[in-house]
C-alpha positions, -999 to +999 in steps of 0.1 A: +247-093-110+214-100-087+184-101-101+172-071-072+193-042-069+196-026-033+191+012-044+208+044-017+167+051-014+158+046+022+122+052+041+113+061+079+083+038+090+064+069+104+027+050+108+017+016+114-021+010+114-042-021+110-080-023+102-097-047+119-133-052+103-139-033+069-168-044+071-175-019+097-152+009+090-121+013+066-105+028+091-074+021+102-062+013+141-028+033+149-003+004+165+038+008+171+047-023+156+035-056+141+047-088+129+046-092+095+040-131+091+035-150+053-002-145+063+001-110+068-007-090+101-031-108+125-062-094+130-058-073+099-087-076+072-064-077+045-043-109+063-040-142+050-022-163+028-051-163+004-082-138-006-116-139-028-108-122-061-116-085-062-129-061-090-096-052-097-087-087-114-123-096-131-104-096-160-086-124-147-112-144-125-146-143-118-152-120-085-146-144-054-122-165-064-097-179-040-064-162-054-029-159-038-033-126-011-009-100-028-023-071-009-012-082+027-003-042+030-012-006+017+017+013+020+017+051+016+046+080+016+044+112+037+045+129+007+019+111-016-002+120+016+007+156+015-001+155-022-037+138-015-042+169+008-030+197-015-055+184-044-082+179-022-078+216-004-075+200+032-048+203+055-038+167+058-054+136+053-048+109+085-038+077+075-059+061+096-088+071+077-075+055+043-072+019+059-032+023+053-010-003+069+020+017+068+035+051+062+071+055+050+088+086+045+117+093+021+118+072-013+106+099-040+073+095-064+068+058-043+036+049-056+056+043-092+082+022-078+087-007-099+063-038-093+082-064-071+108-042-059+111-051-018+110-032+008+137-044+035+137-035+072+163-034+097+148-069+110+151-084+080+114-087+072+110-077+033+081-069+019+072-073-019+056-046-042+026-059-059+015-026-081+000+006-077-027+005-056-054+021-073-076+044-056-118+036-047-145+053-030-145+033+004-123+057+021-148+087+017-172+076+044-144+082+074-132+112+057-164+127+057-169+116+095-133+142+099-138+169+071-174+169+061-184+175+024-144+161+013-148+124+011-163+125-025-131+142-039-106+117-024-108+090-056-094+120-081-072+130-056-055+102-047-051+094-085-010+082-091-007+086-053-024+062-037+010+040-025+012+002-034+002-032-024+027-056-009+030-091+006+051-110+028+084-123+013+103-126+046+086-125+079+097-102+112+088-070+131+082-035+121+084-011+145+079+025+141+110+049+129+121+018+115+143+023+086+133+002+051+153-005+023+144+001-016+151-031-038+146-028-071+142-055-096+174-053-129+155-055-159+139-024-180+104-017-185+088-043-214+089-026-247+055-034-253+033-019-235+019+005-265+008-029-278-011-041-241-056-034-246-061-010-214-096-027-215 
C-alpha cells in the first residue's frame, strides 16, 4: 500500500493570483497560469526555496531565522470563501484581496485536509500541504479599500476557513480550470494530541 492515497476528491483551479510586494499591499495580482518551480512562483513574495522565520513558529526559532519556505502558496476553496463572506455579512470576498495564490473549487471542508496531503495537477506539478493556514489582520487594509468598515471582522471570520499553505514537491504549470487531485497521506490521526501544551 503507498504511503499517499489518491482520494475520488477533485478541485477546479478557478483563481490564480500572485502578490508581488507585501510590503506594499497584500493584494493579490489575477494571472491565468504560473509555473510552480521548487522556489515557488517568480516574482511572488512568498517564493523561494527558503524564508525568515515568522510569528507563527517562535516557538520553534527566534523570529528571522532562515527556515525551509513551506508556504510557497495560500490556497483557498470557493466555498471557504463563500463561508468568509456569509460570517462577515458581505456578498463575497475577492481573492485578490486576501493575497491567495490559488482558488480551487470542489474538495469539501479543504482548509482541514490532512497536513502533507498533495495536490496533483493534470501537468503533473504536486503541491504539498503544509497546515492550516491561520488567519491575521494583514488582509483588512484592502478589504477596507473594497467594503469600508469590514476589514476588522475578517480575522474571526476567516477562523477554520482560511485554506492551507503548500510548497513545491514537483514542479510544472497551473493553468486556470485546471483540474487537481486530492492525495492523502495512510496513517490515522496521532492519539495524542490531548496530551500536546496548545501554548
Amino acid at each position: 500500500m503507498p504511503a499517499l492515497v489518491p482520494t475520488q476528491f477533485t478541485a477546479r483551479i478557478t483563481w490564480i493570483g500572485r502578490v508581488a510586494d507585501r510590503s506594499n499591499s497584500l493584494a493579490a495580482d489575477p494571472l491565468s497560469e504560473v509555473l510552480a518551480t521548487f522556489a515557488g512562483v517568480e516574482g511572488e513574495e512568498h517564493a523561494g526555496v527558503t524564508r525568515p522565520s515568522c510569528s507563527r513558529v517562535l516557538a520553534q526559532y527566534p523570529r528571522d531565522t532562515e527556515i525551509r519556505n513551506v508556504r510557497q502558496f495560500s490556497i483557498l476553496s470557493t466555498e471557504d470563501l463563500s463561508r468568509i463572506a456569509e460570517r462577515m455579512g458581505v456578498e463575497r470576498i475577492d481573492p485578490a484581496w486576501v493575497g491567495a495564490s490559488l482558488v480551487l473549487d470542489g474538495i469539501p471542508d479543504f482548509t482541514h485536509v490532512p497536513p502533507s496531503s498533495r495536490l496533483q495537477a493534470e501537468t503533473g506539478a504536486t503541491l504539498v500541504v503544509d497546515m492550516e493556514n491561520r488567519p491575521c489582520h494583514l488582509p483588512a487594509k484592502v478589504i477596507d479599500a473594497h467594503l469600508p468598515g469590514h476589514g476588522r471582522k475578517f480575522k474571526s471570520a476567516a477562523a477554520g476557513c482560511r485554506g492551507v499553505t503548500a510548497w513545491v514537491e514537483r514542479e510544472g504549470q497551473l493553468r486556470l480550470g485546471d483540474t487537481v487531485r486530492l492525495h492523502v497521506p495512510d496513517q490515522p490521526p496521532w492519539p495524542h494530541m490531548g496530551a500536546v501544551d496548545p501554548r
